[in-house]
N, C-alpha and C positions, 0 to 999 in steps of 0.2 A: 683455522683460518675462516672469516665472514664470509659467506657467499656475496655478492658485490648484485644488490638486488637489480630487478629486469628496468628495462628503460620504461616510464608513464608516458602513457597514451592517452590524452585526454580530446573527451568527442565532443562536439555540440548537436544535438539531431533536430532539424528541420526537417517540414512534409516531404523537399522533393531532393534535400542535399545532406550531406553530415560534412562538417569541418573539423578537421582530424588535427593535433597539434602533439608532435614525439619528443619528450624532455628526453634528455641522459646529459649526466654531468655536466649542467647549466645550458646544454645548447638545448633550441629547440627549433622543428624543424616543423612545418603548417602546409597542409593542402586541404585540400574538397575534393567530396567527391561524392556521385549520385546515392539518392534512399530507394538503390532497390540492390539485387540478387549480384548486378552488375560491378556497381558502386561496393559493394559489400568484398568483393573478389579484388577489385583494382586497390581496396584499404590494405589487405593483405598483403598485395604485392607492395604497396608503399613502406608496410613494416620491415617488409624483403629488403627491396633497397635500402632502407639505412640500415642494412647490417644487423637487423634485431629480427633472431627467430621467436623469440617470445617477447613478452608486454607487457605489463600491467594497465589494462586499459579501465576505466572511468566516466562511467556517464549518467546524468540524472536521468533517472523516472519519469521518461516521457508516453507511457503506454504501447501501442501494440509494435509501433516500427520500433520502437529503441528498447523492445527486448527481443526484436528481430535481430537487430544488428549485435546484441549482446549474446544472445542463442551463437551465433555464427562465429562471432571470437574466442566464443569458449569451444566449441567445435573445433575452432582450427589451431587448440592449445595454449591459449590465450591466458592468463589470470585476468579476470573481470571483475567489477566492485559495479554493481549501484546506488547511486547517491540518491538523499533526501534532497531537492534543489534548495529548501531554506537553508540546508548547509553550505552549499556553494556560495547564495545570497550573503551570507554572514560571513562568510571569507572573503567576498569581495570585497564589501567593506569595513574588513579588518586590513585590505591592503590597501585605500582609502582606492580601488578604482573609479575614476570617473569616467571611461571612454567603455562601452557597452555594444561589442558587434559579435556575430557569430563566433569568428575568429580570437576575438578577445576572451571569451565564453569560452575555446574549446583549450588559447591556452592554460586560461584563469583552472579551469578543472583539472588539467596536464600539473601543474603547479601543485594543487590541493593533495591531487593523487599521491604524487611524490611526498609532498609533507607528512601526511595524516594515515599511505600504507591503510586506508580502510577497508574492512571486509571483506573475504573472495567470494563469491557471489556464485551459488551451485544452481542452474538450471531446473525449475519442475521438471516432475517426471510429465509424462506423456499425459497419464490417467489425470493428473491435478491439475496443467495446463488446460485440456478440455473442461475439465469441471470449471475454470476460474473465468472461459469465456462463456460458460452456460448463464451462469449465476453475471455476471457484466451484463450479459443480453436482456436477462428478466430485468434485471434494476434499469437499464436505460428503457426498457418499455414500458415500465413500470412511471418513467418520466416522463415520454410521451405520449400514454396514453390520462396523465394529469394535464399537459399541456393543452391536449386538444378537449378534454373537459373544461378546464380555463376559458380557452376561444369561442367553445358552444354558448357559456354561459354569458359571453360578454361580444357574441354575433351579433345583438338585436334584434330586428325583427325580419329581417334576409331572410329570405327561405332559399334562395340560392347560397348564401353564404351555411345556415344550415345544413343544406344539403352536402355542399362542398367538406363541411365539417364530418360528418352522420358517415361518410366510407370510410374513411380510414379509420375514423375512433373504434367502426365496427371491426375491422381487420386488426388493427391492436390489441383490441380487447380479445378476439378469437386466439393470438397467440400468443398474448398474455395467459389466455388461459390454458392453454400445451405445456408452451416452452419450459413451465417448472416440473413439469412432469419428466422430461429429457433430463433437469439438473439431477434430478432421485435416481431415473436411472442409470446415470454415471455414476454415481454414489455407488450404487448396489454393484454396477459392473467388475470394480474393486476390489476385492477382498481388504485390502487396508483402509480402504476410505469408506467402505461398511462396518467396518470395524472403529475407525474414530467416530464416524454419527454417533453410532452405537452408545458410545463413552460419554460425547457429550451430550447425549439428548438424558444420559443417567442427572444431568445439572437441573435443579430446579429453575425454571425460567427458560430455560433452552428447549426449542423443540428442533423439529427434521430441516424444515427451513435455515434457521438462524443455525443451527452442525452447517450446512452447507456452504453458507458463505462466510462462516467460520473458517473451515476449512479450505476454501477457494484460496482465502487471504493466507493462512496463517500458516499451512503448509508449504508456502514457497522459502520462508526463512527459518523457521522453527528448530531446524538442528544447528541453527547458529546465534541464537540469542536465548537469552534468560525472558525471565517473565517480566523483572524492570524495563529489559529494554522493548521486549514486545507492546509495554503499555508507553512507551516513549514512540515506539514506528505508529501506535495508532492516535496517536497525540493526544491521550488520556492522562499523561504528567499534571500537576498542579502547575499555573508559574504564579509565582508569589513578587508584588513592586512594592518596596519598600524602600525607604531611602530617608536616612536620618530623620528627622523631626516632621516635614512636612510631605512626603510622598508614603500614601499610607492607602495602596490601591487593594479593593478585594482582589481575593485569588480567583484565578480563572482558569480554564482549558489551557492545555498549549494548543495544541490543535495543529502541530505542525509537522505530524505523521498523515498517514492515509485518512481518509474520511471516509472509507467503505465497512473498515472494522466498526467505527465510530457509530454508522448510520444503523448494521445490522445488530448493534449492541443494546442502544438504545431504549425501543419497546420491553426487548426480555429484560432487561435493569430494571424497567417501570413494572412490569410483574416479579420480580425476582427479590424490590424492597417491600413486596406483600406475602409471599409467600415463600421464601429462600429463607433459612433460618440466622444462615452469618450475613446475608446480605440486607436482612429485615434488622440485625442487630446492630450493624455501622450503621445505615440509616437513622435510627433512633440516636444512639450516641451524637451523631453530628447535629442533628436537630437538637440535641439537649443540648450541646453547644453555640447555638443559636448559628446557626453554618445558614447561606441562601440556599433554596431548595434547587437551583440547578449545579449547584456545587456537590448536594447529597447525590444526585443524579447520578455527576462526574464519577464520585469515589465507587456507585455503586455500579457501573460499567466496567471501572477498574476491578474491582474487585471481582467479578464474573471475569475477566477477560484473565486474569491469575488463576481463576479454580478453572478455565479452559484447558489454560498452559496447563496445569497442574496433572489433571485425569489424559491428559494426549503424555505427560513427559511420563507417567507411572505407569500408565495402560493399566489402571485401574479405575471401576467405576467410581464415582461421586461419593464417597465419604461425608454422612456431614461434623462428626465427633472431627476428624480432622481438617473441614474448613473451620470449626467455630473455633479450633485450637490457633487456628494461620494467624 
């Protein structure tokens, strides 16, 4: 006999609320309720009252609060999924919705859940969680302190406006230059995430940095996807437009995975199609197919983000007789 799956819960997470929306066979039942520790406990009790000890709850990738709230339903037994939001986008209007409000959002996801049963969604451990807000901290100050180089250069001739610039770029730049040294040594704290650096800094083009936020990223899901789909969450896929006689678009990025993987991949691609010997020979190939040079780019990020997966999935160093064979 089928087990008769858990009723979909699907959330919408805003800064100060989540609207919560509980399908089971066709009913659905909507409330709100606060984005904090509070609000988190009163959801609970809402699942209570309608009679569901467990969930399948559903919610897109909204960063630190909505894997707070996703931490807390897998804690309190919950089956959890995180969504790509361009999934949800594409399902709304695959169900032609016009009307666009929190609530409409939390059932539209409540809907999807139930349909599509995607993914259950396991919790970083402890050690990967800190690692993945170390490595987030460097890259946003890493952003800031380009912003306020920007503002310097386009101050004029303000010495007050200077000035006002000149503290904090100073204060950024000081912990810009720390806070990677904190990423390394979470790494090292480890034993396991010393040991995947390890593996992948064996990659030609890879060094200790780019292992880090490697792993920041790619150990949150890794024992649940292959390597195709890994290069689909970082939206390193090709999409090809094509369409009978006159729609005859170059292929491009999808780009509608994470942009973290994307960003930290990148550079090491641009040394990796000089120096990496499978990644110097798809390079060449594509050009001798007359491919744009940011297309060879694409394949060659793809390609390093396979021989990543590869050495983390065998826990063996960098082969390269068996990348040139892949």
């Amino acid at each position: 006999m089928s087990q008769t799956p858990p009723a979909s819960l699907g959330i919408d997470v805003a800064k100060a609320k989540v609207d919560a929306a509980v399908l089971h066979e066709g009913t659905l039942a909507q409330r709100t309720f606060a984005m904090d520790h509070t609000g988190f406990a009163a959801l609970g009790g809402g699942i209570r009252e309608q009679g569901r000890a467990h969930v399948h709850a559903c919610l897109e990738a909204t960063g630190e609060d909505g894997a707070a709230l996703a931490r807390a339903l897998y804690e309190a037994g919950h089956l959890v999924s995180i969504l790509n939001p361009t999934r949800i986008a594409a399902y709304a209007k695959s169900r032609l919705a016009r009307t666009k409000t929190d609530k409409t959002d939390a059932a539209l996801i409540a809907y999807f859940c139930a349909r599509e049963q995607p993914p259950i969604w396991t919790p970083p451990s402890a050690e990967v969680h800190e690692l993945q807000a170390l490595v987030r901290r460097v890259e946003m100050l890493q952003e800031m302190v380009q912003q306020e180089e920007n503002r310097r250069q386009s101050g004029g001739s303000s010495s007050a406006v200077r000035a006002s610039i000149e503290a904090p770029l100073a204060f950024l730049r000081q912990e810009l230059a720390t806070t990677p040294r904190l990423v390394q040594q979470q790494v090292e704290q480890s034993a396991e995430l010393r040991s995947h650096q390890q593996l992948l800094c064996s990659i030609p083009g890879v060094g200790a940095w780019t292992a880090a936020r490697g792993l920041a990223e790619i150990e949150v899901l890794r024992a649940t996807v292959d390597a195709r789909q890994l290069a689909a969450y970082a939206g390193l896929t090709p999409r090809e437009r094509t369409s009978g006689s006159s729609v005859h678009r170059a292929p491009r990025l999808a780009k509608t995975g994470t942009s973290r993987l994307r960003r930290a991949l990148y550079l090491p691609a641009i040394v990796a199609m000089r120096h990496h010997p499978a990644v110097h020979a798809l390079a060449e190939r594509l050009r001798a197919r007359g491919k744009r040079p940011m297309v060879i780019v694409g394949a060659a990020m793809r390609k390093l983000l396979h021989l990543i997966y590869g050495v983390l999935k065998s826990g063996t160093p960098f082969d390269p007789a068996v990348a040139m064979a892949a």
